[in-house]
C-alpha positions, 0 to 999 in steps of 0.5 A: 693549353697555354700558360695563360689558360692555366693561369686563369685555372689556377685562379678560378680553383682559389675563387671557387674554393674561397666562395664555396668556403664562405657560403658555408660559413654564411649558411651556418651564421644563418643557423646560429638561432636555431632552437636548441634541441632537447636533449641539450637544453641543460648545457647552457643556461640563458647567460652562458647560452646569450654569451656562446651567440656572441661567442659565435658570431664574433668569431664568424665576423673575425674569421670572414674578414681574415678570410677575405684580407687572405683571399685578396691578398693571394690574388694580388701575389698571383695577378700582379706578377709576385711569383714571378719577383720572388723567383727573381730575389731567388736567382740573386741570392743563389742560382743552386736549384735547391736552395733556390727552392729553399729561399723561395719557399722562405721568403714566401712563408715568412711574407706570409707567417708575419701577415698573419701576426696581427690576426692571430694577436687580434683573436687571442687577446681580444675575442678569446680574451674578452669570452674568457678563454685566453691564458696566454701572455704577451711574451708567451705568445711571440715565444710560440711564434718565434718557435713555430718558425724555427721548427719551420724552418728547420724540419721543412727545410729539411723536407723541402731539400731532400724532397727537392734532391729526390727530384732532381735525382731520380726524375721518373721514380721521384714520387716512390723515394719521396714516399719514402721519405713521408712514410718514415717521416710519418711513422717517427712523429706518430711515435715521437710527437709527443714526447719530442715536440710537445715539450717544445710548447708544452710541459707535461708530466705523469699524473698525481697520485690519488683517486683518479689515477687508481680509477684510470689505471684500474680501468686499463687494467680491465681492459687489457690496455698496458700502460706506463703513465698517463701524462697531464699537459698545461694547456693552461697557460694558453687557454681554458678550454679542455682536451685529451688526446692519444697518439702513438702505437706499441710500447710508444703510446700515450694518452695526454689529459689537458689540466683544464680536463681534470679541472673541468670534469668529476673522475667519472667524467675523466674515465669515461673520456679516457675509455674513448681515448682507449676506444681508439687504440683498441679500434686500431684507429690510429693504424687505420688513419696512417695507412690511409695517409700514407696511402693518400701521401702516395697518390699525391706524390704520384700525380705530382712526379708526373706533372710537375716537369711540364713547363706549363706550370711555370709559364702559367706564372710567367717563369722563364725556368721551369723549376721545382719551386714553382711546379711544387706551388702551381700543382698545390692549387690545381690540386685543391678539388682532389685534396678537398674530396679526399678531406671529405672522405677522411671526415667521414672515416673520422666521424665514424672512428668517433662514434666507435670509440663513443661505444666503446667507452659506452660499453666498458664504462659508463654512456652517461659519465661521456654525455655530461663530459661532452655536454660541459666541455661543449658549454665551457668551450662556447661550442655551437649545439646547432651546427648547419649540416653542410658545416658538418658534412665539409668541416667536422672530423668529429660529430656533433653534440647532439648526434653523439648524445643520441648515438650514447642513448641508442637512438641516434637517427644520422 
């Protein structure tokens, strides 16, 4: 094989999965229409149901044009020879193998975070501004930036250089040390992301006391589920739109409420969203998730230790030096196909999860308290109720509307 040959498999991978992502999207536009089942006729009325069509298609069209924008503009990098100059600006700013890897990857990242300003300001303060959706200020919207960049730089630097270190150190038994490294990194912000990097963003603080916290607390007790305080983020500032998640394990575990949840939905509703977040402690998902992670992490990294030394990746960019830089960025393209089964793979394991954690709730509390919450956070969020199935099977982690109601009824079909 030659580098050209190479080249032009690293170019078809992107156009394949370009395509193969709008065709999805195209097919699932075409389904926007379709009639809304009957077990969901009572989540939209005909204004809010008129104004999640618009909802819908305007965020197709954004995402379709960004898209296209994005793809262009990476075949452009590639066929133009832009690998190639970035290199060069590296070279003159330092020859150190590693922090030219560093400031490769730099300028690469900020090209492309500060391309991607326009598109992010457009839909946050046109599209979810004129639906209703946007909370968020001007100048709390560049401070978001500015701190996803600093973390950026800062915790993937810092990956990146000891990563980087590993490889030129250990060479055969790089993706093992590396593997390491992903597995510690995993472990401490499945304990410590929401306590440590939420706060970055977010404020979040222990619920009030009141009714709702007697009745999520008695809950847990029920359950055998300890504990300490159930926190509220205020994921008010930046949108309307409700969630509630659970991360951690052991004495680290939290459950987060968004404020626009407990805005949103009665007490019943809350608990019974709160019983599914508990469903997935007590179904050991999130164990089950990172094993499964750190299992795929290893699998990665083992296929990359043994490619990532060929020449061949370099040459494909038309790079003298062979590096790790430029082997790191051939094999995340070549390595797509994989990344995109085992995505699917994990998609379904998710969709599972979720229905488990769905019965779980439907079994310790009550199935029609989790059925009106779905059914109004899927109307307060615009959502789609008639997602294509192919939209489904690449995209969703969780099920749809409709075959989560069907599944708390007992009569789910798919």
């Amino acid at each position: 094989m030659t580098g050209s040959l190479l080249f032009a498999i690293i170019i078809t991978v992107l156009v394949v999965n370009y395509l193969k992502d709008e065709l999805i999207s195209f097919v699932n536009a075409k389904h926007f229409n379709d009639p809304v089942p009957t077990e969901l006729q009572d989540v939209y009325d005909a204004e809010a149901y008129q104004k999640s069509q618009e909802y819908k298609l305007a965020n197709y069209n954004f995402s379709k044009y960004s898209g296209l924008f994005s793809f262009v503009l990476t075949l452009m990098f590639f066929g133009l020879g832009g690998v190639a100059l970035v290199d060069q600006w590296s070279l003159q700013i330092t020859e150190q193998p590693i922090l030219h890897s560093l400031v490769f990857f730099g300028i690469v990242g900020l090209a492309s975070s500060v391309l991607q300003i326009p598109f992010d300001y457009y839909h946050t303060f046109v599209i979810e501004e004129k639906f209703g959706f946007n909370k968020s200020t001007k100048k709390l919207f560049w401070l978001d930036k500015i701190k996803g960049l600093l973390m950026s730089v800062v915790l993937g630097g810092a990956m990146l250089s000891l990563i980087a270190w590993l490889y030129l150190q250990m060479e055969d038994r790089f993706w093992w040390y590396a593997w390491l490294v992903f597995a510690v990194f995993t472990l401490f912000f499945t304990l410590f992301y929401s306590s440590l990097i939420v706060p970055l963003f977010n404020k979040q603080a222990p619920l009030e006391e009141g009714s709702l916290k007697e009745k999520l607390f008695t809950y847990t007790a029920t359950q055998g589920f300890k504990l300490n305080n159930i926190f509220v983020i205020d994921g008010s500032k930046r949108s309307t739109k409700a969630n509630a998640y659970f991360t951690g394990f052991g004495p680290k575990k939290r459950i987060v409420l968004y404020d626009t949840l407990i805005n949103d939905l009665s007490e019943d509703e809350i608990v019974a969203v709160f019983a599914h977040e508990v469903g997935h402690y007590k179904r050991k998902h999130t164990v089950y998730n990172m094993v499964l992670s750190l299992g795929l992490t290893g699998f990665t990294l083992y296929v990359l230790g043994i490619l990532l030394g060929n020449p061949l990746l370099s040459a494909a960019f038309e790079v003298e030096k062979s590096s790790f830089h430029i082997g790191l960025l051939a094999f995340g393209i070549l390595y797509t196909p994989i990344s995109e089964i085992t995505g699917l793979l994990m998609n379904v394991l998710s969709r599972k999860f979720e229905y488990q954690a769905d019965d779980f709730a439907k079994e310790t509390y009550e199935g029609r308290y989790l059925i009106s919450s779905l059914k109004k956070l899927s109307k307060n969020s615009l959502s789609n109720l008639t997602p294509h199935k192919w939209n489904v099977f690449f995209h969703y982690s969780h099920p749809t509307l409709l075959q989560r109601v069907l599944n708390l009824k007992n009569t789910r079909t798919s």
